[in-house]
C-alpha positions as CSV (number, residue, x, y, z in Angstrom):
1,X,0.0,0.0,0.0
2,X,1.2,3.5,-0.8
3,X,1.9,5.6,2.0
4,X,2.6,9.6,2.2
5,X,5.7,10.3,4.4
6,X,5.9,12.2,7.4
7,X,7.8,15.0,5.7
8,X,8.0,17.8,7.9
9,X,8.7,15.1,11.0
10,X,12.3,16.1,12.5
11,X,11.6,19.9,11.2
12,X,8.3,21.3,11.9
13,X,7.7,18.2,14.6
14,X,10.3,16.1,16.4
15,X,10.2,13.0,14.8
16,X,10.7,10.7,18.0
17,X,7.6,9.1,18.6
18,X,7.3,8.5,22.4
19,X,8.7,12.3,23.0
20,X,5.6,13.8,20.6
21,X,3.5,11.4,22.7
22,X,4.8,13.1,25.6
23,X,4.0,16.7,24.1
24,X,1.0,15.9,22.8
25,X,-0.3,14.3,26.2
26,X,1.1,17.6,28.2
27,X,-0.7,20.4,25.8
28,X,-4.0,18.3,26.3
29,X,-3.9,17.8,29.8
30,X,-3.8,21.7,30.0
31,X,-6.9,22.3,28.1
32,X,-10.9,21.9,29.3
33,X,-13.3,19.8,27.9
34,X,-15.8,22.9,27.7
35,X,-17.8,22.7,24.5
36,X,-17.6,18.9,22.8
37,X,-18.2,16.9,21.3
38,X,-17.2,18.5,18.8
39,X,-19.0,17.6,15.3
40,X,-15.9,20.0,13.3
41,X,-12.7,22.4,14.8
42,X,-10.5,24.9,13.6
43,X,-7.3,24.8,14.6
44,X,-3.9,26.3,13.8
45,X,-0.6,24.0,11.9
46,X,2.5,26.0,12.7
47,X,5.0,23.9,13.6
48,X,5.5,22.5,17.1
49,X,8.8,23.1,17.3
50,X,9.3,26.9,16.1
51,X,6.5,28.3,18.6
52,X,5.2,26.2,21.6
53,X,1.7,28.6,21.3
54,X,0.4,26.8,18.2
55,X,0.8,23.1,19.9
56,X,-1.0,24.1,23.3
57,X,-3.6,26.8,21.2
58,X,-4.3,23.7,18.6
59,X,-5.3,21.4,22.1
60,X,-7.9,23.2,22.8
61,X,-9.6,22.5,19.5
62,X,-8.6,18.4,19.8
63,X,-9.5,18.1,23.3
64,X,-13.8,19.0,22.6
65,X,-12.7,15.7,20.5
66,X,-15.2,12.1,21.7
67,X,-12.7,9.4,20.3
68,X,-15.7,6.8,20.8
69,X,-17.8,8.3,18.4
70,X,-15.8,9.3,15.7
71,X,-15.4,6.9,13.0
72,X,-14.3,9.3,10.0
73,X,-12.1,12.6,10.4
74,X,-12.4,14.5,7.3
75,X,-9.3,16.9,7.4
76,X,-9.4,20.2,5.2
77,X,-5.9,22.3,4.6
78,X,-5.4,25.3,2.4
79,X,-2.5,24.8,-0.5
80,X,0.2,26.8,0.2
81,X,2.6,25.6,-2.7
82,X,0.2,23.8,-5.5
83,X,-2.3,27.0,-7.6
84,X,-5.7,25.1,-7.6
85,X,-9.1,26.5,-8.0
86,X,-10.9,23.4,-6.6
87,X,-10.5,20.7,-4.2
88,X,-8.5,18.0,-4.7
89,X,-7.9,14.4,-3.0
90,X,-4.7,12.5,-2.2
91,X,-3.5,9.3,-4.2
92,X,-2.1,7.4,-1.6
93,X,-3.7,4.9,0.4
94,X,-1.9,5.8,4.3
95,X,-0.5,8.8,6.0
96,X,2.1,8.4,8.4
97,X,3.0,9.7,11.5
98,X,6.0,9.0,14.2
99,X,3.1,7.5,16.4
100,X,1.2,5.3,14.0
101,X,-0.3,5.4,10.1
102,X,-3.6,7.0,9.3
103,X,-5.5,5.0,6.7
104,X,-7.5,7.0,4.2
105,X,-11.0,6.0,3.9
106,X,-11.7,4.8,0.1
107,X,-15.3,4.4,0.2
108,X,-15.8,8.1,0.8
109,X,-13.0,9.6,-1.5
110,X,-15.2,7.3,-4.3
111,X,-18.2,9.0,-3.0
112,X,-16.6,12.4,-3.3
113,X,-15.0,11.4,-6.9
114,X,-18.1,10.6,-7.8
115,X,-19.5,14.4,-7.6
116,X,-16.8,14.7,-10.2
117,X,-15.6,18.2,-8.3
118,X,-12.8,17.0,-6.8
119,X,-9.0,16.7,-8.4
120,X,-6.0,14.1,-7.4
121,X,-3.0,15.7,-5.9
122,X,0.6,14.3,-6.7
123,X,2.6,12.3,-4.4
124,X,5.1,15.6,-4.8
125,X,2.3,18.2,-4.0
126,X,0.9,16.1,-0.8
127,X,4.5,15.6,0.7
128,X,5.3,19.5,-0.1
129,X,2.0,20.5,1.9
130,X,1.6,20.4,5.6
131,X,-1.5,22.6,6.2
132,X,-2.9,18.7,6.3
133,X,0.3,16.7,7.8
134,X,0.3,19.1,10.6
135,X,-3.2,17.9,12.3
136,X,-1.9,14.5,11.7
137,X,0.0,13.5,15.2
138,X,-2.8,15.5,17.3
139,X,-5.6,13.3,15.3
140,X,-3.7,9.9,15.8
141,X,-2.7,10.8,19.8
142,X,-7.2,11.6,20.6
143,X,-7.7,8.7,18.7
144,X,-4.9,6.5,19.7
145,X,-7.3,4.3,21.7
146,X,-9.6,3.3,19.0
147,X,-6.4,3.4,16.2
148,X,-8.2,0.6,14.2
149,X,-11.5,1.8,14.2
150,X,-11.6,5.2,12.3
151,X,-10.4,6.9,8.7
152,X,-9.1,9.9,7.4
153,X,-10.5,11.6,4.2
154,X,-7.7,14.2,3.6
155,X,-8.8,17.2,1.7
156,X,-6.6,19.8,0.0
157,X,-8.6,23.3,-0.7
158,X,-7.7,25.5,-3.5
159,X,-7.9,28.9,-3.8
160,X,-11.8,29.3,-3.9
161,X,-14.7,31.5,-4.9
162,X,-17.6,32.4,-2.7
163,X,-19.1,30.3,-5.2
164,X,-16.8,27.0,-5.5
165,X,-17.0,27.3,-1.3
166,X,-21.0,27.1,-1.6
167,X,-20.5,24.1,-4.0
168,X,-18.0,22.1,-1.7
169,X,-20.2,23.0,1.5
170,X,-23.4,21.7,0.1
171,X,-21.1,18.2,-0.9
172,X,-19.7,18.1,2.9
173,X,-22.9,19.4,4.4
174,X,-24.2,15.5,4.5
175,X,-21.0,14.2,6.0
176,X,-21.1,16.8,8.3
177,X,-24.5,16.0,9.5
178,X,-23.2,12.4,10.6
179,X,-22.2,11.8,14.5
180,X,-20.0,9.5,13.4
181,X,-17.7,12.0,10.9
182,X,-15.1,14.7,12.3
183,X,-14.3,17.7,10.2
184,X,-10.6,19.3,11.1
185,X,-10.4,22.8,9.1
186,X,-6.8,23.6,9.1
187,X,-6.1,27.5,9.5
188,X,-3.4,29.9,11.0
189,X,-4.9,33.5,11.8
190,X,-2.9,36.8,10.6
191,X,0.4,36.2,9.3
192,X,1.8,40.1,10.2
193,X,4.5,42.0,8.9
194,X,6.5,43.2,5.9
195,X,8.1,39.0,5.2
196,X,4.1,38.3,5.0
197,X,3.7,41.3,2.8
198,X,1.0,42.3,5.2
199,X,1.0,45.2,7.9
200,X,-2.4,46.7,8.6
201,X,-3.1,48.4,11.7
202,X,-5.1,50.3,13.4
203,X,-3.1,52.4,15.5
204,X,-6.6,53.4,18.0
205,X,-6.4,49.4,18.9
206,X,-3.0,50.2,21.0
207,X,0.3,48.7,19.9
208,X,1.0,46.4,17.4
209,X,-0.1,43.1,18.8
210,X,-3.1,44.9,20.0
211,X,-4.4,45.6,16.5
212,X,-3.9,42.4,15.0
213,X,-5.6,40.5,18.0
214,X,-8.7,43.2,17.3
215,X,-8.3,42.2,13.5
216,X,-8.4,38.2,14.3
217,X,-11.6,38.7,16.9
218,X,-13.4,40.0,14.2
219,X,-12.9,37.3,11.9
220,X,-13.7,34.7,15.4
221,X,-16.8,36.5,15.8
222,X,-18.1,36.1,12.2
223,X,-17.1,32.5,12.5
224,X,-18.7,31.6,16.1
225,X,-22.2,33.6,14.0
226,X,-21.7,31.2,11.7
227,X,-22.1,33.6,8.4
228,X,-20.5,32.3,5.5
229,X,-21.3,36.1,3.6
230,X,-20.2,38.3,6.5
231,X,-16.8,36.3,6.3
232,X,-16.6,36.5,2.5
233,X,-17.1,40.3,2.9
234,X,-14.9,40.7,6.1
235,X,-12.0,39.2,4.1
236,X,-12.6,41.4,1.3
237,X,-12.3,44.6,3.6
238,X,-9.0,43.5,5.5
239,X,-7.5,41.1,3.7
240,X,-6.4,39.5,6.5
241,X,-4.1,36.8,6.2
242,X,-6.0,34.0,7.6
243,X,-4.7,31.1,5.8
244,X,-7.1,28.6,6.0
245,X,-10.1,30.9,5.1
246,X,-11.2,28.9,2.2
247,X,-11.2,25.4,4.4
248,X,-13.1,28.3,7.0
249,X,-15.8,29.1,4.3
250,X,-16.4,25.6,3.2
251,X,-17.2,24.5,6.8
252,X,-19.7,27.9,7.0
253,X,-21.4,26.6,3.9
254,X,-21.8,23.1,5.1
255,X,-23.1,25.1,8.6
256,X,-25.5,27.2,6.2
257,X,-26.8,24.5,4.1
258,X,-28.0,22.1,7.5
259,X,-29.3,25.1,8.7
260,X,-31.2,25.8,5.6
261,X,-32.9,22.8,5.7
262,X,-36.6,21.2,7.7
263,X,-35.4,20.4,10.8
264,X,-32.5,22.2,11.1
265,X,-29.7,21.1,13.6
266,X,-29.2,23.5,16.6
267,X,-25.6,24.7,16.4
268,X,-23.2,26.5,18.3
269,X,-18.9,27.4,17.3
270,X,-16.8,28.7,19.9
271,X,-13.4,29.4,20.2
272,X,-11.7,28.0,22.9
273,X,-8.2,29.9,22.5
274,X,-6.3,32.5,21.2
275,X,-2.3,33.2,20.7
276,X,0.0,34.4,19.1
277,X,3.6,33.6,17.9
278,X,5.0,36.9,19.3
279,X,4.3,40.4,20.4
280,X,4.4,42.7,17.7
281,X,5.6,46.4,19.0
282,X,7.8,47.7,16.0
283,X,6.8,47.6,12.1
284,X,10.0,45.2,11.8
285,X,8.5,43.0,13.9
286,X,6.4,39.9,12.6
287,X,4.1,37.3,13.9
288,X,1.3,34.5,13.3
289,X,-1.5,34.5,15.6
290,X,-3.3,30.9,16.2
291,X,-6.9,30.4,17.4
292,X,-8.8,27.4,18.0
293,X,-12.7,26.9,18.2
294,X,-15.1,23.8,18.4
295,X,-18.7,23.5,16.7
296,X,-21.1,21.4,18.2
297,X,-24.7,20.1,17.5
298,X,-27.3,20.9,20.7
């Protein structure tokens, strides 16, 4: 069976198995079990190893997670290397990890092939990309228990319109809608200063850090409404550099098209935690802010 490596193990992760165990195990034990189980999360795939925030703000997210339902985790990361305009699908067959290997669930990528909306990433593009390999160690450690009992359905998400977001909600909207199915949207909040080509501020907010953390709570609070439209448009005023918006905006659509239906599902997104890589004072400075939220069905 074809298996993706663990390519950015002993660089964006350590690579030892029994010490990312022992990380993993410490970050969760740290975070509540406050709004779960969760049905979807967003949380952030900086690497471990270059900012300690992102593994402890991504815990949060897993630890809403109820490894004894979940049979399917569907696992949505933007392309940050590969243009695309649509979705597209791994080849492989495993994913692996320094604690175990993920198998990818076959019966659903057929399902999703089937829709005929979905492309097939290269072995090259899926090793290159780690917007998806980065949720990969917290997914197998929540789930380590039931390791034989549950799939992955990896996801890659191109650079999409409103449009092409609506389209690839309404096709996860059923999935979503199962007990039984996780979806992880993969996302890092703003990406500030000049190496990010992005330096908005609002100099009323305070310093630096101070304006970006007002910038990323306006994005949270769109989210936690659950308005695919408001976050379309809030993008389009800002700009902001949140790098998983169009995996964000797929999940809203999915959210919007339950809700549209007879006998809509209550709902509720929160986020759980907010940080950030560093505190930005100076215009030379830089930083990537991480946040992590749950949605669950009441």
């Amino acid at each position: 069976m074809s298996c993706r490596n663990a390519s950015h193990a002993g660089s964006w992760y350590t690579e030892n198995g029994n010490e990312l165990s022992r990380q993993l195990d410490l970050w969760l034990s740290k975070a509540d079990l406050t709004h779960g189980p969760a049905r979807a999360i967003i949380a952030p795939h900086a690497g471990y190893s270059y900012c300690g925030a992102c593994g402890a703000c991504a815990a949060f997210a897993y630890r809403q997670v109820s490894p004894v339902v979940v049979k399917r985790v569907f696992i949505l990361g933007a392309s940050h290397y590969a243009r695309m305009g649509e979705c597209a699908l791994s080849s492989l067959d495993k994913y692996q990890t320094p604690l175990y290997d993920l198998t990818i669930d076959k019966q659903i990528y057929a399902e999703l092939e089937a829709t005929r909306q979905f492309e097939w990433m290269d072995v090259e593009t899926d090793e290159d990309e780690r917007s998806i390999e980065m949720h990969l160690p917290y997914i197998a450690k929540v789930m380590e228990e039931y390791k034989t009992g549950f799939t992955i359905i990896p996801i890659l998400v191109g650079s999409l319109t409103p449009e092409k977001e609506a389209k690839y909600g309404a096709i996860l909207a059923p999935y979503l809608a199962d007990p039984q199915n996780l979806l992880v949207i993969s996302s890092d909040f703003c990406h500030w200063g000049s190496r990010f080509r992005y330096t908005w501020r609002d100099s009323s907010r305070g310093p630096i850090h101070q304006s970006i953390e007002w910038l990323d709570k306006q994005a949270m609070d769109i989210i936690e409404k659950m308005d695919p439209r408001a976050f379309t448009e809030y993008i389009k005023k800002y700009s902001n550099t949140i790098c998983g918006r169009h995996p964000i905006g797929v999940l809203l659509q999915a959210i919007s098209k339950l809700q549209s239906q007879q006998n809509a599902p209550r709902m509720s997104m929160k986020f759980l935690k907010y940080a950030q890589s560093s505190q930005c004072v100076n215009p030379q400075d830089s930083s990537v802010s991480y946040a992590s939220a749950s949605l669950v069905f009441e």
